[in-house]
Structure formats: C-alpha cells, structure tokens
N, C-alpha and C positions, 0 to 999 in steps of 0.2 A: 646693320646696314651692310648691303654688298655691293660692290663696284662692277659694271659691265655685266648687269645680271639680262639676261634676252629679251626682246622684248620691250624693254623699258626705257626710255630716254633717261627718264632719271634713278638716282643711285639711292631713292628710298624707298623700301619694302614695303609692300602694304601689309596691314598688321594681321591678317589673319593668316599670311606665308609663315609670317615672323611666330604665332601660336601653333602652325602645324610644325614646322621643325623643331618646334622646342618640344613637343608632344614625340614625334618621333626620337626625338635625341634621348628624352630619358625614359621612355619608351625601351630601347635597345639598351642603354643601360644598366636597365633593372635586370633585360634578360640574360646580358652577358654574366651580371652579379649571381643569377639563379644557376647558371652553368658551372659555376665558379662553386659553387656551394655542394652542388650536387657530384662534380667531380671530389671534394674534398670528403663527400660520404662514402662514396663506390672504392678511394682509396684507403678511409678506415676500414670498411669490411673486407680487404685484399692486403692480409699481410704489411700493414703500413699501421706503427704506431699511433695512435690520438694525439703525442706530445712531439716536440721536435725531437728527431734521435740524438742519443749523447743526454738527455735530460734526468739528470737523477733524481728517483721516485722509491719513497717508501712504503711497504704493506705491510700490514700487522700480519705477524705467526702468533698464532692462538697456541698456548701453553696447554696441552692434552695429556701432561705427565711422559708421557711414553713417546711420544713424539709433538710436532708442532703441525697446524694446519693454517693455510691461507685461502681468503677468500676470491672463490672463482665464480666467473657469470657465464653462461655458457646457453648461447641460442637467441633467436631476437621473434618477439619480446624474450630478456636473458632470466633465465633461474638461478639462481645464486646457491652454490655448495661450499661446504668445508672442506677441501680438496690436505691432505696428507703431503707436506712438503717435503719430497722425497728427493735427495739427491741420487741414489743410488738406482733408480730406475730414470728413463728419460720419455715416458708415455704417460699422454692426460686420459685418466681412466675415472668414469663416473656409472654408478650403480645405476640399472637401469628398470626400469618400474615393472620388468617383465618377468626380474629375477627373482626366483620361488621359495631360495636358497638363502637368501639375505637375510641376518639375523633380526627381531624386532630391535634388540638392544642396539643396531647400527642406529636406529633414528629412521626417520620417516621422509625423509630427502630422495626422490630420486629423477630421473631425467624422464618425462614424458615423451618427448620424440617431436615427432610432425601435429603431436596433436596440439602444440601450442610455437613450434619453432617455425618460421616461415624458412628459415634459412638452412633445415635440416635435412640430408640427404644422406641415402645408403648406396656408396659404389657397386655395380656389380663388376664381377671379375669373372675371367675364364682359368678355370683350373684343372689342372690335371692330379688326378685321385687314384692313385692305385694302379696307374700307365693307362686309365681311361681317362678321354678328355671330357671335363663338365662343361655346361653352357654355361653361361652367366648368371653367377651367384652371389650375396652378400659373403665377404670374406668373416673368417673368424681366427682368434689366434688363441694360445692359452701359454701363462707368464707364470713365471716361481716367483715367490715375494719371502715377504720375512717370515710369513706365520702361514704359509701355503699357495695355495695357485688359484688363478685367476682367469675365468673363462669369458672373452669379449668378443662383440660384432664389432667388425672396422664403421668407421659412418665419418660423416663431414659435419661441421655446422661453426659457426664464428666463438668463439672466448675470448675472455679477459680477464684480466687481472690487472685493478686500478684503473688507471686511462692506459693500459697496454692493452690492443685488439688487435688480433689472429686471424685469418681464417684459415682453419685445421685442416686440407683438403687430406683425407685419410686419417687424419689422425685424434681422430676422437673414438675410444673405446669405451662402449658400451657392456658394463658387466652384465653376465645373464648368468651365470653360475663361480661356486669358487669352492675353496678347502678349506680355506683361510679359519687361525683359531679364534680371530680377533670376537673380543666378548663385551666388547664399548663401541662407543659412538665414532662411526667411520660411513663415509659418502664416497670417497675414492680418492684418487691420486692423481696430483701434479708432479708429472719427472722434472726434474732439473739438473740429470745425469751429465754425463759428458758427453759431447758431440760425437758420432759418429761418424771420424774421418778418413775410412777405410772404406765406406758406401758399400758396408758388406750386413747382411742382414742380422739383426739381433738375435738372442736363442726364442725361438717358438712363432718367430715373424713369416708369416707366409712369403715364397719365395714371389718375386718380381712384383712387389707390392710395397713400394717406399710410406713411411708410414712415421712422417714429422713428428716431431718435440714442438712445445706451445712454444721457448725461446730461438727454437729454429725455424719457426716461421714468423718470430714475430720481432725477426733480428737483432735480437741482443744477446751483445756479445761479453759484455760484465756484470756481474752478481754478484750480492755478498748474504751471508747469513749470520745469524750470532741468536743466542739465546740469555732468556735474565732467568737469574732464580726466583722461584714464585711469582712470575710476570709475565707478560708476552714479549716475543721477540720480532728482529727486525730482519724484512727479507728486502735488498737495496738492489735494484735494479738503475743500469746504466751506470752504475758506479766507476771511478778513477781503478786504475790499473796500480796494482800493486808494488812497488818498486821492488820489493826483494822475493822473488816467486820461486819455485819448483815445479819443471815440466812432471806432467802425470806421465809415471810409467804404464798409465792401465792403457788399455785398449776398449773395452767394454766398459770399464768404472774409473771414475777421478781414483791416482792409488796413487803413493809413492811406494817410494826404496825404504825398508824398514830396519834398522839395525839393531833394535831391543829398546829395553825399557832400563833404567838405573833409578834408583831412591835418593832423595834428598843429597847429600854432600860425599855418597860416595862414587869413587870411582865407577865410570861407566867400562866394566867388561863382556867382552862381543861373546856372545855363545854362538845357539843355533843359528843366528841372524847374520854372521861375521860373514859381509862381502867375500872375505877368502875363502869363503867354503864352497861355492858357487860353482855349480858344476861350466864348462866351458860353455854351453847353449843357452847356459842361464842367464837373460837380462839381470834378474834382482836375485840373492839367495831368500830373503822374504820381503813382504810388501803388506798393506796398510789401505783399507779404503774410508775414506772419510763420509759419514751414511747419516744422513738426520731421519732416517726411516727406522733405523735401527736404534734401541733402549741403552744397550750398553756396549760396553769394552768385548770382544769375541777374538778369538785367539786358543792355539793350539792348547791340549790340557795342560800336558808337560811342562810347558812353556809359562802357564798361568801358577800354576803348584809351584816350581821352583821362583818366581815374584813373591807369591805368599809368603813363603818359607824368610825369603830375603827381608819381605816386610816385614814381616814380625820380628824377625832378629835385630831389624833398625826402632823397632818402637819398643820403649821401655817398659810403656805399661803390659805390652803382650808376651814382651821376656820374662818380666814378673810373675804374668800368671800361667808361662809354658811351666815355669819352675815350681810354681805351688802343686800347679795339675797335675805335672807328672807324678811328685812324693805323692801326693795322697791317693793315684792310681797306685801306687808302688804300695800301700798298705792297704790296697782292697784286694789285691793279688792273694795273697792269706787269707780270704775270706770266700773263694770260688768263684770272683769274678777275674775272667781272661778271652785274649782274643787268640782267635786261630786262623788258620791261613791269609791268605791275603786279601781277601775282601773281608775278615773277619766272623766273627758270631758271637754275639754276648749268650755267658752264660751264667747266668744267678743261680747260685749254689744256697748261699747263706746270707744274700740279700736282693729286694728287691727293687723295681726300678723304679719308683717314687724314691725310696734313700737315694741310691744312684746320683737318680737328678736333685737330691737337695745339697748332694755334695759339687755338680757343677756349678749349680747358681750359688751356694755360698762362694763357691774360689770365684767365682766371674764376679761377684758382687763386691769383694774387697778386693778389683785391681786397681793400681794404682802405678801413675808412671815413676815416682821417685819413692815410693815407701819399699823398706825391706821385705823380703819372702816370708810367708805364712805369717802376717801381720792377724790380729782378731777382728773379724768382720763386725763392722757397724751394721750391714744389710743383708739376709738371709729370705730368700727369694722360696717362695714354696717351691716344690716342682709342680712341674707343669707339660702336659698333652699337647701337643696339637690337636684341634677337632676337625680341620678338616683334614683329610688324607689325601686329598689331589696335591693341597702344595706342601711337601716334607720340608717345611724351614725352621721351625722350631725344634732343638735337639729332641729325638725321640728313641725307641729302645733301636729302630731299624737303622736310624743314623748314625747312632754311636759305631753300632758294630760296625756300620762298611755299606750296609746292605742298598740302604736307601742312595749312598753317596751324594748327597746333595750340595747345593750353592744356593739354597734356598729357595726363592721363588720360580728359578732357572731349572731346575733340574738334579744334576749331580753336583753333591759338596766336593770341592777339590781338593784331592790329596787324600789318602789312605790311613788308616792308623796303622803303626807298626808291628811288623811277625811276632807273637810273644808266647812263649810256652808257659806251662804250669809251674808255681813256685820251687817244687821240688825235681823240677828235670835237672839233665845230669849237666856239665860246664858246658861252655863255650865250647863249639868246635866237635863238639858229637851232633846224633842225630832225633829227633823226638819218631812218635811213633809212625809218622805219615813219612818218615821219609825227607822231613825239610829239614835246612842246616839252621843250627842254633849259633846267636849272638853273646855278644859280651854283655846285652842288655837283659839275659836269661832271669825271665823271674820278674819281671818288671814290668810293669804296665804302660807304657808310652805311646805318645801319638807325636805327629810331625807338629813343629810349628805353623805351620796352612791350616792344617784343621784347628789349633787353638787363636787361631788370625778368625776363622768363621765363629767360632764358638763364642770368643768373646763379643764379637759384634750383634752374634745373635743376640744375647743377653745384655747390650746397650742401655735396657731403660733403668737397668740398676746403678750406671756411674757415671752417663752421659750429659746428665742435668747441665750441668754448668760446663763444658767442655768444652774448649774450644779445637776442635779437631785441626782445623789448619795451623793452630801453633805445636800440639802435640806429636801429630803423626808426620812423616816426611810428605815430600814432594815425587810424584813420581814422574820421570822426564824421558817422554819419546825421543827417540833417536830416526829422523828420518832423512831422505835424501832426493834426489832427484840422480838419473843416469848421467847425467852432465858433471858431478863433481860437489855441486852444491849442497850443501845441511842445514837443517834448525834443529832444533829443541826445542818442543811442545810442551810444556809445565802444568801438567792437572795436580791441583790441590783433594785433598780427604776432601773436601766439602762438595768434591764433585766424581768422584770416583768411590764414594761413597751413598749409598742411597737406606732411605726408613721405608718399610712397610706397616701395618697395620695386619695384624692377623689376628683369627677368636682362637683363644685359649680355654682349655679348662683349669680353674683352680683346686685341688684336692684340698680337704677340709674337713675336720671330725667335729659334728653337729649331735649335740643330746637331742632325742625324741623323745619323748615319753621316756626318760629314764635310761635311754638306750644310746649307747655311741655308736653312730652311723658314720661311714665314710660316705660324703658327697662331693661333688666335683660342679663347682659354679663357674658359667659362662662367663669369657669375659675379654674384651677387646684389647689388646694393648699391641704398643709397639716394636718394631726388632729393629737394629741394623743390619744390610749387606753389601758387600763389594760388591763392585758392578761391572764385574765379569761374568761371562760365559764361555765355556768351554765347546767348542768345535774342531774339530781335526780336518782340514780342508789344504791340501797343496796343488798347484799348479808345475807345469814343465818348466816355465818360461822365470815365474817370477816367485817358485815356491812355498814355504806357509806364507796364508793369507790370515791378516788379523782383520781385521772391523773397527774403524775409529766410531762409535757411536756420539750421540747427545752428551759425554763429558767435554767433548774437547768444544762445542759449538756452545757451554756456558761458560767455558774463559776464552776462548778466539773468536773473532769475528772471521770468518774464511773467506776469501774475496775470491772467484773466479773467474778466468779469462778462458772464455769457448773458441779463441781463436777463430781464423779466418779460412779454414781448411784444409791446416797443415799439422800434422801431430806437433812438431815440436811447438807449435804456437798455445799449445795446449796447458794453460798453468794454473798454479795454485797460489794463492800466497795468506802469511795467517798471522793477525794484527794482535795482542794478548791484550784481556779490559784490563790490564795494569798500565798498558800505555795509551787507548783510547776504549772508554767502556763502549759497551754494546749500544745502550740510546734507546729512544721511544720513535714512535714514530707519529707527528703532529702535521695534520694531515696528506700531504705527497711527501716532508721534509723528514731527514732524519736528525731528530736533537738530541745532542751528546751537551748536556751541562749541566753545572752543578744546583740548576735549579730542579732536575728531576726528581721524585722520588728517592730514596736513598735505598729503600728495598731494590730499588732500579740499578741503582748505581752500582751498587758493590753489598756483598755477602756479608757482613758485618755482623750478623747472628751466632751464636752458640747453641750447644747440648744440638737436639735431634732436630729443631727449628731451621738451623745451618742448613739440614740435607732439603738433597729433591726426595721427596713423597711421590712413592708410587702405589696406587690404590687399585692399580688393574696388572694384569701381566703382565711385561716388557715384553718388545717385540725385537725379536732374533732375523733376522736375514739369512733365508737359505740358498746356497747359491746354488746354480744348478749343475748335475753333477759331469765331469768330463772335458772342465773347463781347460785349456790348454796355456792363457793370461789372464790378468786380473782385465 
C-alpha cells in the first residue's frame, strides 16, 4: 500500500502494480547478487587469495627422499603438478611438453599451453641483442639449480596452491631444455625464496622484465615448513609470526650469520667462522642458507674434515675402532702394504685386496662404544666390491689409497689418509726418496679419524641393528646469528645428519664345481650408512664461506618465514624445534599437531638403520652461481 500515489484518490494499489514491482524488485536483485559473484571471480583470478587473508592453510609436501614436493594447479581448466618445494630459488617453473630433453624417468606431467589453458599467455618483449634491437619476442631465461641449469620461456597463466590463486603475470616458467642430473621423478619447481627487496634483477633474469614469485603475487607474507621422518611434511601458509626471529643476511637467499658447528657437551670454539676474523667490508665472516631443494649439509671441505675428525674423537665407538684400525694398519706395513704422497697409492706387495678388505670389515664389525681395543670379533664381514663404479661409497682399493676420495654417494670421501713411508725408512726428521719430510709416525700405517668416522658408517650394517644412534653419537649444534646481535642454536641429532643408502655389492666366495675351487663373486643388495655432508668450496666478498642448511634441519625445525613488507630488515626467520611443537599432519586446510597422530609422525623413536632417512636416488647438491658477491 502507498500513500499519494498519482492518479489515484485512494491509497490502495491495484494488484497487478503490486505483481509488477515485486517482479521488478527481485528481478534487480538477483542481478545485483550475479554482479557480486562475478566480481568475487574476476578477483580470484587477479592476485587475490580464495580465503580471507591472514587465514591459516595447510598443504601436504610429498616426502621424495631427496627433497619434498607440493601440489600445484596451474591454468584454467588447471593441471595439477608435483612442483619441488624449493626455498632457495623464488620462480614457479613447470616442464613443458615441448621439451625434448626431459628425462622419461621425470614422469610424464607436463604443461600443455593454450591447447587446454584459456587463461594462458606468452608476453612479447622488445630486446636488445648484441647492441641490435629485436622486435617483440617471447622472453627466455636460463637458471643454475642444484644438480644443473634450467632453460625456460617467460609466459603468464593463473596457479594455485590449495585455495591460494595467483595470477602469474610473467611469471610462469616454462622449461624447454635443461643439464640437470636429476634421475627420478621431477615436473618442476615452486620458489618459496626470499623476496626480492632490492627490485634488482636475479642471476640469469632478462634485463627490464620483472618476473614474480607465486607468494609475491599471491600476497603472502608467512610461511612455515617442517618435515617428518618416513612421512610427508607440512608446508603453512598465512601462519603467526615468529616471536623470537633472525633478519636474513642474504640478499639473493634466506642466509644467516654462521659461526661453526660444536658437538654434543663440548665447548663451542670459533675457527674459520669467528666474527673477529671478518675483514672490515665483510657483513658476516660466514653465512648459512637454509635450502629444502638441497639433500644435505654443504660446507667448505676443510671445515667439514676437521667436524669429522672432532666427531669421531667425541664418539667412542669410532675412537675404538680409529685405535684397532690403526695397529693392525701398523702390522700390514711389514707386509708391503703402504701409502705414499698425499693423495696416496696402495701398494700390495705380499697381499691382496680381498685380505685387505676382510681386515676392514672384521675391525668395523667388532666396534663397540664401551668394549676395550682389539676385542675378538663375533662378525666377520666378507670383503666386498662395489659393482657399480659411478657411485665410489663402498670402501674400494681407489678409496683406500686416496684416489677415489669419496663421501660416498656425494662424491669425495673427506679427509686424506696420512704421508707414511716404508717400514724401514730412516727416523723422523730425515728425508724419503721424493723428497718429502718424514714424521714421528715413520713406518706406520695411519689414516685421520674422518676417514675412520666414513669407514665405520660405511660398514653400518654389521653393528647398527639395535642402535640407537641419538643416544650413542653427540648432537651436533649450529651456531648461527642475525647482523643485529641475535643467536640460536640449531640442534640436529645422528638420526638426522645421518642418512642409509642401499647399494649392490659383490660378495667373493669359493664355490666347488666339479671338484674344482672357483672364486665367485655374488650379487647382492645391502645397506651402508653416510653423513650427510658435502663438500664445496664456495666464498662470497660480503658474507664469506657459504655452507647450505639442507633437509636435516627441516626434520627437526619447523622454520617459519616472514617475507616482510619491502624492507630488508622486515625480512626474517624464525625456527621452532619438534621437541617443543612437532612438525603435525596436515587434515584438510588445518594443521594438527597432537598426540593423536601417528607416532611415526610424531617423533623418531626408531633404532639401527630404520631411525635414518633412506636415500634410494642421489642427493641433490645446490650449485650456486659462480661470482656471487652475497649470499
């Protein structure tokens, strides 16, 4: 009913006025509601979360041994990859179906384009080539990674990850060639690097071509990571802010201030790393980047050898068997086996190297942290080959002497065996025939404690059964900092600084045939242990040796990151230990941390080789590129 409607003496509607405005009313309505919807789309695909910002969301990292991967959707309709949770790059790179190069063993994932993405698009750019200017081209770049380089077209198109949506404008890398060693299942890489608050271009980024992070357009500014043993891990987006943090010293990588590493209960003293060495220009004397791209521990050789050396001297059972190893090198010496120079050479005079090696595996077979020296071995181990020769980890005749130097799966074993002359050269303090100067240890067969720290590990599956490696070996405790004055202590246990591989062996073996003693050598799988370390030699001007916090420190901290609001110092770290809140599951967007999880979840509880992470493919090493002037 309306009052003084025109027209009308009286103030009742007749009813089909009263059906057209009510037709019209929800009529308009409906179409404001359609407006309302449709803007609420146009600002999903434009850089504006799906969830209200600030909302904490959890995603699964897929446990891939060597590193973790999360799931990304990318394109509309979207294709879903297993994207490489990389912190130490900050670019979403997905293999692209064009590339000819890509191994069959990556898997069969790749990005089709426009031929299914309506929202997919390739910038052209004007470039200047060689002081000639181009017309408008699709840009391209090419990136150093952990295990090689990476050839990409720049392109646009929307992602996500969870209810987090993007749109990438530039920054969606399309791989179309690469170097890379990787010999498993890989589709490409989500960076989760550090912000780029200097607005100066990355190494290999085409000049005047800004070229976004998925968390820089998809603004968020907290993250956290954490990894479980034998489980998948949790990647926490929008998360709370740290209370107790460290600004990153890097520039290009999340780093800190790094001031060494100390073992279990003993005093921490400062070497190469000592702040006071630090030349006047130098921000850090060294520095530390924290990498879930990267397999292991990375760190100068020197630096890694004298830890060895330190570890072994704090564990008793590898004191034990530096002490058996040595004597009974010390009574092969008499027998024409000796090393010479400094990379060494075995020379078998009057025995050979199956003996050799049954006299490593028996002393590696009876160590023991509390029994006395040269005790009678219950387990005598054949010797044994490695068969394949690409990866030198099982002690072999090249590794003894020096030759091979390996760390097992990595590459070189660290640490040398010691200058040692023939039993009958003349004292101490004269000269042998090359020329080198002779020790007090003349005549003696000796290697450094590092290499009987590898030796023993390598030969693991003979005493490791029941072992609890976190009660027996120390703790080994980062020292890091922030340029502001601030410190923690990072605390990795053996069960995480330690890793098992699986490698085929030959067994040697005297088989009757027909009457006849044959030697044969049978196939045969078994397991080794290794630290998980690598050795690179890598310094900077600013913030000098660079180590690599790899995958140990991400299965005992959760690491929370604040990408700041565009000011370096806003730029932090902060790192939670699962002794005080475990890592968690992640049930559906929530993260649950309780005592109802899993207990494999929960905490490492396990013994013997069960405890370590298994790695069944190669670790992946982080090459940084060279000429770097900060971390």
């Amino acid at each position: 009913q309306l009052t003084n409607y025109p027209n009308h003496a009286s103030t009742d509607l007749p009813i089909y006025r009263i059906m057209y405005c009510s037709i019209f009313y929800y009529s308009m309505l409906a179409l404001v509601m359609q407006i309302r919807v449709a803007q609420g789309l146009l600002l999903r695909g434009n850089n504006a979360t799906a969830t209200v910002p600030g909302t904490k969301m959890c995603e699964v990292l897929k446990n891939e041994e060597t590193y973790s991967s999360v799931k990304v959707s990318i394109g509309n309709p979207p294709q879903s990859f297993q994207l490489v949770a990389d912190t130490g790059s900050d670019n979403c790179i997905v293999k692209d179906c064009v590339c000819t190069q890509c191994l069959p063993e990556w898997g069969k994932a790749c990005f089709v384009e426009p031929k299914t993405s309506k929202t997919f698009k390739v910038p052209l750019f004007t470039q200047n080539q060689y002081g000639d200017k181009k017309g408008p081209t699709p840009a391209r770049m090419a990136m150093n990674f952990g295990s090689g380089e990476i050839s990409a077209e720049i392109a646009s198109d929307q992602i996500s990850v969870g209810h987090i949506n993007a749109n990438l404008e530039n920054g969606l890398l399309l791989m179309y060639d690469h170097s890379l060693e990787i010999k498993s299942h890989f589709e490409g890489i989500l960076g989760l690097g550090r912000p780029n608050a200097e607005i100066k271009p990355r190494p290999g980024q085409p000049e005047g071509v800004k070229i976004p992070g998925f968390f820089d357009s998809a603004k968020v500014r907290y993250f956290s990571i954490c990894f479980n043993h034998g489980a998948d891990g949790v990647l926490g987006i929008h998360t709370d802010r740290h209370p107790k943090t460290l600004t990153s010293v890097g520039r290009t990588h999340w780093a800190m201030d790094f001031h060494g590493i100390s073992i279990g209960d003993q005093p921490f003293k400062m070497g190469t790393c000592d702040p006071a060495h630090k030349r006047p220009e130098m921000e850090t004397a060294c520095s530390i980047i924290p990498d879930t791209g990267t397999t292991l521990v990375v760190g100068p050789e020197a630096q890694i050898a004298s830890l060895y050396e330190d570890l072994c001297n704090n564990w008793q059972r590898c004191k034990n068997t530096h002490k058996d190893l040595a004597a009974e090198m010390e009574k092969l010496t008499s027998k024409g086996i000796r090393i010479e120079g400094p990379a060494g050479a075995l020379d078998l005079v009057q025995s050979d190297f199956d003996k050799f090696m049954d006299l490593v595996s028996e002393v590696m077979a009876r160590s023991s942290p509390d029994a006395p020296s040269l005790v009678e071995p219950d387990v005598i181990n054949k010797a044994r080959a490695i068969e394949d020769k690409a990866i030198p980890y099982v002690i072999s005749k090249a590794s003894v002497s020096g030759e091979g130097n390996a760390t097992g799966v990595t590459g070189k074993r660290i640490g040398k065996p010691r200058v040692i002359r023939e039993a009958s050269a003349s004292k101490a303090g004269k000269k042998d025939q090359k020329g080198l100067p002779m020790t007090k240890e003349e005549g003696k067969f000796t290697i450094p404690p590092s290499m009987t720290l590898q030796l023993l590990l390598e030969h693991c599956a003979s005493w490791i059964e029941k072992v609890d490696l976190n009660q027996e070996m120390p703790e080994l405790k980062f020292h890091v900092a922030d340029t502001k004055g601030n410190k923690d202590i990072l605390q990795i246990p053996a069960s995480s600084y330690i890793f098992s591989k699986a490698i085929n062996v030959e067994v040697p073996s005297i088989r009757d045939v027909l009457g006849f003693p044959l030697k044969i050598r049978t196939p045969q799988n078994e397991k080794v242990c290794m630290m998980g370390f690598s050795a690179m030699d890598y310094s900077t001007e600013l913030n000098g040796d660079v180590w690599i916090f790899g995958t140990p420190l991400f299965y005992e901290y959760t690491v929370l990151y604040d990408r700041g609001q565009g000011k370096r110092e806003e730029i932090n770290m902060g790192f939670t230990s699962k002794k005080e809140t475990e890592c968690g599951q992640c049930q559906g967007e929530k993260i649950v941390r309780s005592s109802l999880l899993d207990e494999k979840v929960n905490t490492n509880t396990q013994v013997g080789l069960e405890a370590l992470n298994h790695l069944s493919k190669q670790p992946i090493i982080r090459k940084l590129p060279p000429g770097m002037k900060h971390v």
